[in-house]
C-alpha positions as CSV (number, residue, x, y, z in Angstrom):
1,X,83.1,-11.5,51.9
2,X,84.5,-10.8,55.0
3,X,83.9,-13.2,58.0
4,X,81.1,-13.3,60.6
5,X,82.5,-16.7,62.0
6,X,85.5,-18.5,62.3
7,X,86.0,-21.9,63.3
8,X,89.7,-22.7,64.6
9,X,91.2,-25.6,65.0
10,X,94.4,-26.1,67.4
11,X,96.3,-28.9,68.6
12,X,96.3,-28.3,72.3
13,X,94.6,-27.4,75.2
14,X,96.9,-24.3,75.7
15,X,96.3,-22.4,72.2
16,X,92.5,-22.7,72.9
17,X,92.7,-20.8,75.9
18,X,95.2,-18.4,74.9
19,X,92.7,-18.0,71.8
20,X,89.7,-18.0,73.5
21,X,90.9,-15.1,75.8
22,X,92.6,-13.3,73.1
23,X,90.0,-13.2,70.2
24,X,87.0,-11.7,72.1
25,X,89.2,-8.4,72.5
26,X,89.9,-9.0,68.6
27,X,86.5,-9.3,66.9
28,X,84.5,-6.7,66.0
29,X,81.0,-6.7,67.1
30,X,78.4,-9.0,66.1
31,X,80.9,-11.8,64.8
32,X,81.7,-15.4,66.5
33,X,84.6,-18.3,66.8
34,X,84.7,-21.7,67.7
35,X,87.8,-23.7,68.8
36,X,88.5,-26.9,68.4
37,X,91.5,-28.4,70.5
38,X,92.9,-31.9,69.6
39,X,95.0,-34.0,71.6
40,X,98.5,-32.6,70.3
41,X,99.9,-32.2,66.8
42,X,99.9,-36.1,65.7
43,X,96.2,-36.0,66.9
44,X,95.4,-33.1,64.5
45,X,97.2,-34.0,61.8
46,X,95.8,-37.6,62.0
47,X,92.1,-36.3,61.7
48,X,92.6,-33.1,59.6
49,X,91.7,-34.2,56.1
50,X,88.7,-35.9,57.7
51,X,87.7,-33.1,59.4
52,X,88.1,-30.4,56.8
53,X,86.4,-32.7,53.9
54,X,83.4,-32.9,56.8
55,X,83.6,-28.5,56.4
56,X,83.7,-29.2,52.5
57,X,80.0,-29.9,52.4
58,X,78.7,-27.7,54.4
59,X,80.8,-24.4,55.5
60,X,78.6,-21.5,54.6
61,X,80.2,-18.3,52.7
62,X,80.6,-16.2,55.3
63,X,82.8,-18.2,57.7
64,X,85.7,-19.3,57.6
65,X,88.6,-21.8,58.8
66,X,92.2,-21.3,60.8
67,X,93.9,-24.0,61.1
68,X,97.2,-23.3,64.0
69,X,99.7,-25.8,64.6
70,X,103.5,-25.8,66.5
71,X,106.0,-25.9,64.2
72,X,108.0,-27.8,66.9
73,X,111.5,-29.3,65.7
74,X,109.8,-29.8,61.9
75,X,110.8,-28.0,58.7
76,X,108.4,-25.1,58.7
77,X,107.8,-25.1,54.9
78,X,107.6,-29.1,54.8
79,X,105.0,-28.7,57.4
80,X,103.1,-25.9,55.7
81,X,102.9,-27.9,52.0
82,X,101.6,-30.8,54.3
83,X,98.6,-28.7,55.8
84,X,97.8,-27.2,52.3
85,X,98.0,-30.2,50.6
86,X,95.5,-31.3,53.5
87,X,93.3,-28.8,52.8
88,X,93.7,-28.7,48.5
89,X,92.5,-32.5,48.8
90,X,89.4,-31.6,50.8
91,X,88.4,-29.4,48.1
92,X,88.3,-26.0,50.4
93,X,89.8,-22.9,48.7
94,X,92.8,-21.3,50.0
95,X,93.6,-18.9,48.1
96,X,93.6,-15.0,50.0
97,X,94.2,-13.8,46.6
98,X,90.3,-15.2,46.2
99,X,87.5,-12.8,47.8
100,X,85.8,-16.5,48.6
101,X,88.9,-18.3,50.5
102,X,87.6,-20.8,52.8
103,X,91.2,-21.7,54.9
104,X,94.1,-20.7,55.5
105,X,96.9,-22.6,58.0
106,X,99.8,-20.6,60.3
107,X,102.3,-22.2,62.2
108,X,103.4,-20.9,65.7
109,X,107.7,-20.4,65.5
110,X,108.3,-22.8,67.5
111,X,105.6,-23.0,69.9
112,X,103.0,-20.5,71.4
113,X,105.7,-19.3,74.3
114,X,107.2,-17.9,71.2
115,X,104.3,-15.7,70.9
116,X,104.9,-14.7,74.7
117,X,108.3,-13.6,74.3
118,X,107.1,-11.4,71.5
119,X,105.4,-9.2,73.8
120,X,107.5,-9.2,77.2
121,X,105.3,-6.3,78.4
122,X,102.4,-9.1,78.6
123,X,104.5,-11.3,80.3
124,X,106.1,-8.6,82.9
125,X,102.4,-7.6,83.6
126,X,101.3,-11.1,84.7
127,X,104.5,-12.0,86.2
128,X,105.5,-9.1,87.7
129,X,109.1,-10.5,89.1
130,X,110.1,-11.4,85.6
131,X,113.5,-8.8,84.1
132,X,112.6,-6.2,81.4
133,X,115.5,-7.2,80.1
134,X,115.1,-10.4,78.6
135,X,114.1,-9.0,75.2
136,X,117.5,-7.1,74.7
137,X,119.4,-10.5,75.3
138,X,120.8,-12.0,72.7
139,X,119.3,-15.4,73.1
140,X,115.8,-13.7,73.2
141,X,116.2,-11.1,70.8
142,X,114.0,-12.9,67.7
143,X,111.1,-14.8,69.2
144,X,110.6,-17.8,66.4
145,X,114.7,-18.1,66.7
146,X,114.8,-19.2,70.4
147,X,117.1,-22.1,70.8
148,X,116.6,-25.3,72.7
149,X,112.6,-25.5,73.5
150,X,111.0,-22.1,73.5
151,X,108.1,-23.9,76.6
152,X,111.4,-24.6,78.1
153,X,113.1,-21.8,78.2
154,X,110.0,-19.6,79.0
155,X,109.4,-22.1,81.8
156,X,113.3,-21.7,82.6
157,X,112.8,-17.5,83.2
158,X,109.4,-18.1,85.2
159,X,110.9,-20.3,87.3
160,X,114.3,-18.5,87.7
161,X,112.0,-15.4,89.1
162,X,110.1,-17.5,91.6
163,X,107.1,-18.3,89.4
164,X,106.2,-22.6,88.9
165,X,108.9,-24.3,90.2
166,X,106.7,-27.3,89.7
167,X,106.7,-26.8,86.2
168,X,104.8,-24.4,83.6
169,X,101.1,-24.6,84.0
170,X,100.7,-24.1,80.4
171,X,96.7,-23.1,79.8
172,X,97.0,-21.2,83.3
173,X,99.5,-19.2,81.6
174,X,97.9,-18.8,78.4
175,X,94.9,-17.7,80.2
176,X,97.0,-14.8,82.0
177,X,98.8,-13.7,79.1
178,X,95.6,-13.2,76.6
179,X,94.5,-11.0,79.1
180,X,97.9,-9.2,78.8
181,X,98.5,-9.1,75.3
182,X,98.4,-5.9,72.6
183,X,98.5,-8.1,69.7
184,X,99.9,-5.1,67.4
185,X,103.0,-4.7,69.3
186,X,104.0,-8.4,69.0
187,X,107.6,-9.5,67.9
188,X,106.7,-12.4,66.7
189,X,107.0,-13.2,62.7
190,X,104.7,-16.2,63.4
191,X,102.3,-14.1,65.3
192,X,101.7,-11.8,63.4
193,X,101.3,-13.7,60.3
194,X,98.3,-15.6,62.1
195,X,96.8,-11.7,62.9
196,X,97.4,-11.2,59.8
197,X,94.9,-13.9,58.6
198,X,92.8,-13.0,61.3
199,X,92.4,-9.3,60.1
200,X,92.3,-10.9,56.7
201,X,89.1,-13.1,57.3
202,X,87.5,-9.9,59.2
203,X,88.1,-7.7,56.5
């Protein structure tokens, strides 16, 4: 049964409104989101199985749930087994393979500036002083494989073309860049897994 709602759940200010200026250029007609931003990762993870066991009792058929964390400097699949674990023990399905999945949980590789640097064409239309040619460096070539911080070195790039040099106002960005964005072009591995679940659930 294919979607008419989802309700997300982030850990941070920042995804929401990257999210939130993303998904309306994303959903087909006639179907809705909510997002829910906690107060970082810790925050989320804390409240999760709370949260989703609240869903348990009353989600109805035809919506479903995206949960979106950072993977940060944590083992990706550790973190993953610990969000579906989460979301087993609240008694919500999970399974895609199931026509009635209720969940399903993607990680952004390593943060959301990862998704950024996947589409450089967004970012060179919002910043206009930024080089074409940070993609083709080798440092920037694979998104989720950025080195050192990927916030930081996004902020590093802004800031080296003139742009913050107070530091990265992150939902300002995300706010600019969702307006940018053409989601199918995106290099990132951890982007377009979550589209994929997104297409999934509106299928």
């Amino acid at each position: 049964m294919a979607a008419t709602h989802l309700e997300i759940l982030v850990e941070e200010p920042s995804m929401e409104a990257f999210l939130r200026g993303l998904l309306p250029r994303l959903l087909p007609e006639g179907r809705s989101f909510e997002i829910h931003a906690f107060q970082g990762k810790d925050d989320l993870l804390r409240k999760l199985a709370q949260r989703l066991r609240g869903y348990a009792h009353w989600l109805p058929a035809d919506w479903r749930i995206l949960v979106v964390v950072d993977r940060d400097d944590d083992d990706c699949r550790a973190l993953k087994a610990r969000l579906d674990r989460i979301a087993a023990e609240s008694g919500l399905r999970t399974d895609r393979a199931r026509a009635d999945w209720q969940l399903v949980n993607r990680i952004a590789i390593e943060e959301l500036e990862a998704w950024y640097f996947g589409d450089w064409a967004a970012v060179k239309a919002g910043y206009p002083r930024v080089s074409p040619r940070i993609p083709g460096q080798q440092a920037y070539r694979d998104p989720d494989a950025i080195a050192g911080g990927t916030w930081e070195a996004f902020e590093r790039i802004l800031q080296r073309h003139g742009y913050f040099s107070a530091g990265l106002p992150k939902v300002e960005v995300a706010r600019t860049l969702a307006a940018h964005m053409r989601p199918d072009g995106n290099q990132s591995g951890s982007f377009r897994s979550f589209l994929h679940a997104l297409h999934s659930a509106l299928a």
